[in-house]
Each structure stands twice: as C-alpha cells, then as structure tokens.
C-alpha positions as CSV (number, residue, x, y, z in Angstrom):
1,X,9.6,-42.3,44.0
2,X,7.5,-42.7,40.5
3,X,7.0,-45.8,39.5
4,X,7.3,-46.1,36.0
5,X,5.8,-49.1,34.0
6,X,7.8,-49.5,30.4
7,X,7.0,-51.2,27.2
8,X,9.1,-51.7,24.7
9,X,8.1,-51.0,20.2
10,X,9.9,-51.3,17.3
11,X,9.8,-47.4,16.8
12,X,9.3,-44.1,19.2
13,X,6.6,-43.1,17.1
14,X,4.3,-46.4,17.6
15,X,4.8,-46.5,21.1
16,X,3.4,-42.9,21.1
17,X,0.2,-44.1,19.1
18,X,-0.7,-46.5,22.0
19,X,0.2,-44.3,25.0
20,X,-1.9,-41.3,23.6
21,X,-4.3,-44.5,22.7
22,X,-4.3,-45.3,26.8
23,X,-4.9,-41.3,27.5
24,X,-7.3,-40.4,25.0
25,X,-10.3,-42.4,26.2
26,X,-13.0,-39.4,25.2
27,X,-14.6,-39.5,21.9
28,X,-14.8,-35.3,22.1
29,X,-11.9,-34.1,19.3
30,X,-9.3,-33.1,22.6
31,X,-5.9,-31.3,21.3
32,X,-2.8,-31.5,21.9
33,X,0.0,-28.8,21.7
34,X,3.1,-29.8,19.5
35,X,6.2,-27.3,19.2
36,X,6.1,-25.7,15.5
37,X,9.4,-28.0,14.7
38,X,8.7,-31.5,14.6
39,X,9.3,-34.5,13.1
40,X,6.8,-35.4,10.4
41,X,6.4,-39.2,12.5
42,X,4.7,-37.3,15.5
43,X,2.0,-36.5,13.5
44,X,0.1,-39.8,12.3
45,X,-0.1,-41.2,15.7
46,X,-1.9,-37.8,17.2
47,X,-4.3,-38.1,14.6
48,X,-4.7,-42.1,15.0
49,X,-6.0,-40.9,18.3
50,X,-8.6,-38.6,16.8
51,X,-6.4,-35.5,18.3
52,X,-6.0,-32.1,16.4
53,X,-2.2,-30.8,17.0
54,X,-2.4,-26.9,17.6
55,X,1.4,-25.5,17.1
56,X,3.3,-23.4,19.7
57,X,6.2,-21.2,18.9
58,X,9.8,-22.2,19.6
59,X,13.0,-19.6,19.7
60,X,16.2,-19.8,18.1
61,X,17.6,-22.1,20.7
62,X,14.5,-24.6,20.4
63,X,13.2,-23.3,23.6
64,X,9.2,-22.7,23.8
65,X,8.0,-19.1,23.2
66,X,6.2,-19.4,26.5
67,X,3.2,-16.8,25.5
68,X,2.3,-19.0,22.4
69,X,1.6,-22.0,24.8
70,X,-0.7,-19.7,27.3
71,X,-1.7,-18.3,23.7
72,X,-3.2,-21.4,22.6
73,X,-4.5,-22.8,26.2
74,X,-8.0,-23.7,25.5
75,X,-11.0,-25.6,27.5
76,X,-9.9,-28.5,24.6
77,X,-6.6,-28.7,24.7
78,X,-5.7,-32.2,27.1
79,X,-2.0,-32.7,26.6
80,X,1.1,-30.9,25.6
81,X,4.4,-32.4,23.9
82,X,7.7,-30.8,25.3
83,X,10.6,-32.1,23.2
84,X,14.1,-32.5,24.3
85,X,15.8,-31.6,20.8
86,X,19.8,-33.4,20.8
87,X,19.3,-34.9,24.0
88,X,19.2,-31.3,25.5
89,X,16.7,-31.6,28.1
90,X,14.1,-28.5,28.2
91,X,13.0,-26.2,31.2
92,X,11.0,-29.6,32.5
93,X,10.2,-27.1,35.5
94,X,8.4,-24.9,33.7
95,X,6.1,-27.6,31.3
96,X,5.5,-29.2,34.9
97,X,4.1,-26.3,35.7
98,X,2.0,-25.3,32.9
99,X,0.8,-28.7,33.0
100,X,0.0,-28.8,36.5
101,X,-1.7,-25.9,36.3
102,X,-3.8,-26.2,33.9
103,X,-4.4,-30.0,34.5
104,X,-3.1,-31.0,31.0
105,X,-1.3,-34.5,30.1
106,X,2.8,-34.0,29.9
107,X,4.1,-36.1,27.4
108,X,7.5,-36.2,27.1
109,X,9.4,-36.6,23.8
110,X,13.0,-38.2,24.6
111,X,13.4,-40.1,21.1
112,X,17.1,-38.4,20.9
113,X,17.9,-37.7,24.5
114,X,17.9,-41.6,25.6
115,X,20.2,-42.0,28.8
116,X,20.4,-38.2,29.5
117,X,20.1,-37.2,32.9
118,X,18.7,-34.1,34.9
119,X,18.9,-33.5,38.1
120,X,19.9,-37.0,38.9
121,X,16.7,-38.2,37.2
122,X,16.3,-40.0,33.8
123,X,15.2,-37.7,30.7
124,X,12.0,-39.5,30.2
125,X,10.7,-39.7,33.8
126,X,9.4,-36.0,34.0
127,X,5.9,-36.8,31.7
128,X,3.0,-38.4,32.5
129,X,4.3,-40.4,29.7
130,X,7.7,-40.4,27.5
131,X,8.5,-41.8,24.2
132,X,12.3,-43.0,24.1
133,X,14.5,-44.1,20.7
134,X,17.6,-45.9,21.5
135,X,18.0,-46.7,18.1
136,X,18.8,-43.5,17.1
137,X,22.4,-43.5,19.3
138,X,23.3,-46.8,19.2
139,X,23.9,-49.3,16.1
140,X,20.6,-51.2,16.4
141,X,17.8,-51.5,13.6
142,X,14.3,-51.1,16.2
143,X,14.0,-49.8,19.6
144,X,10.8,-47.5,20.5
145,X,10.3,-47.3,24.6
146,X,6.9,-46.3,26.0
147,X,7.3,-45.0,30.1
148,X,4.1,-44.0,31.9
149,X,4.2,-42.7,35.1
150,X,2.4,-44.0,38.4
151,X,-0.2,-41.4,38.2
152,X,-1.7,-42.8,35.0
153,X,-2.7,-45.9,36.9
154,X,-3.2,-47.7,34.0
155,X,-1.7,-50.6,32.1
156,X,-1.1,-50.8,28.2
157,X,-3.6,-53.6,26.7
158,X,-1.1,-55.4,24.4
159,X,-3.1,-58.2,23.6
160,X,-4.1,-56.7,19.9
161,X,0.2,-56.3,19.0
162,X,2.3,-58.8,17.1
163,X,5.7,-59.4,18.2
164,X,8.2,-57.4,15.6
165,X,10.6,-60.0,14.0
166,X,13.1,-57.9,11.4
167,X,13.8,-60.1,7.9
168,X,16.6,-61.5,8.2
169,X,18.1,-58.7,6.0
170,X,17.6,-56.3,8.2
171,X,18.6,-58.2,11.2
172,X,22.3,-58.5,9.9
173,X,22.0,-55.0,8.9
C-alpha cells in the first residue's frame, strides 16, 4: 500500500508550486512536459520553480499523442504532467510507464476529477504527487490538496505559509 502524506491550500495551483518546490531541489533549468491544453494557473508555479514547460500534443478526445511525449524526451526533461480533463481519468498505465522508464517525476493533475476512482484506487494516488480542487465540485470558496507518494520520502516544510483566512465577504459567499 502507498502511503500518501496530504496537505491541504487554498487553491490547486499553490499547492503545485510547493510540491514541484519539494521535487525541484537542482539549480540546473530541469523541464517538465505539460499537455498543449492547459489552464493558464499551471503555468506560474512551473516557472516559480525555475522549470521550462515543453508542450506535448493531445488528440481530439484529450488523450496524449503518445510520439510527441517520446518526441520531446530529453536528458533535461525531470517530470511530466498527465491531466485528468472532467474527472475522466487518463491511460494512468501508460504515463506510469513512460515515467518509469525513463525515470521522470509523475505529477498527477486531479483539480476536476476529485473523488473519481480507478481501479478501486483514488484519482490522485497514481503520481509521485497530485494536485486535487474540491472547490471546483462542491459549493465551497478554497480547497487546493497536495498528495505525495511514499516514494518521495520527503515532508513539505510549511513553516514559511500563513494560514488562509477568507474576508468575511467571501466566507458568506
């Protein structure tokens, strides 16, 4: 069984910024592959982390162009982002693999698949670390999760973060 060690932001996209900050420990420019659609928010915290994004291709049905990831496979390239776009979980078998192989980081962006399921395992439990949104299906104003796996064997220094406390505007909102 994984162990999974979770922390919980105000958004998906700042708990990103400090799990790529826990996995990007070299000061060498390292990349990381992003799928060609992709929120905007994805962006700022991979170059926070002084990462250079390099695009791969997806299909129709959102579903990797599997050549353009090979395509793109260079001696920099440290991590790659597989996306499950509507909750619809992707071939996780397949970025395993590709990951494995070529010993890259699997981070696994869940921000709109939060509670799916596959293979009787939680959407957000296949990456070396996942990014989780609750707040985008339920009626709530913040919610950002941050999972890392047992085999990053490290623990999230939070002493530098401020607990987020809405206005009170936006905590009746």
């Amino acid at each position: 069984k994984i162990f999974i060690m979770e922390y919980h932001f105000a958004f998906a996209r700042t708990a990103l910024k400090y799990g790529l900050r826990i996995l990007n420990k070299s000061n060498k420019k390292n990349r990381i592959l992003i799928p060609n659609y992709i929120c905007e928010d994805i962006i700022k915290p991979i170059k926070i982390n002084n990462l250079e994004h390099v695009y791969y291709e997806l299909d129709n049905n959102f579903e990797p162009i599997w050549n353009t990831i090979e395509n793109n496979l260079t001696k920099d390239v440290k991590f790659i982002l597989m996306v499950h776009y509507f909750g619809r979980n992707q071939n996780i078998e397949k970025f395993l693999k590709i990951s494995n192989k070529h010993n890259l980081f699997l981070i696994e962006d869940n921000a709109h698949g939060y509670g799916g399921t596959y293979k009787n395992k939680m959407l957000g439990e296949f990456g070396n670390l996942s990014i989780s949104s609750p707040r985008k299906l339920y009626n709530i104003y913040s919610g950002g999760i941050l999972k890392l796996n047992n085999n990053i064997n490290k623990k999230l220094d939070i002493s530098s973060l401020k607990e987020f406390v809405p206005s009170k505007k936006n905590f009746i909102k």
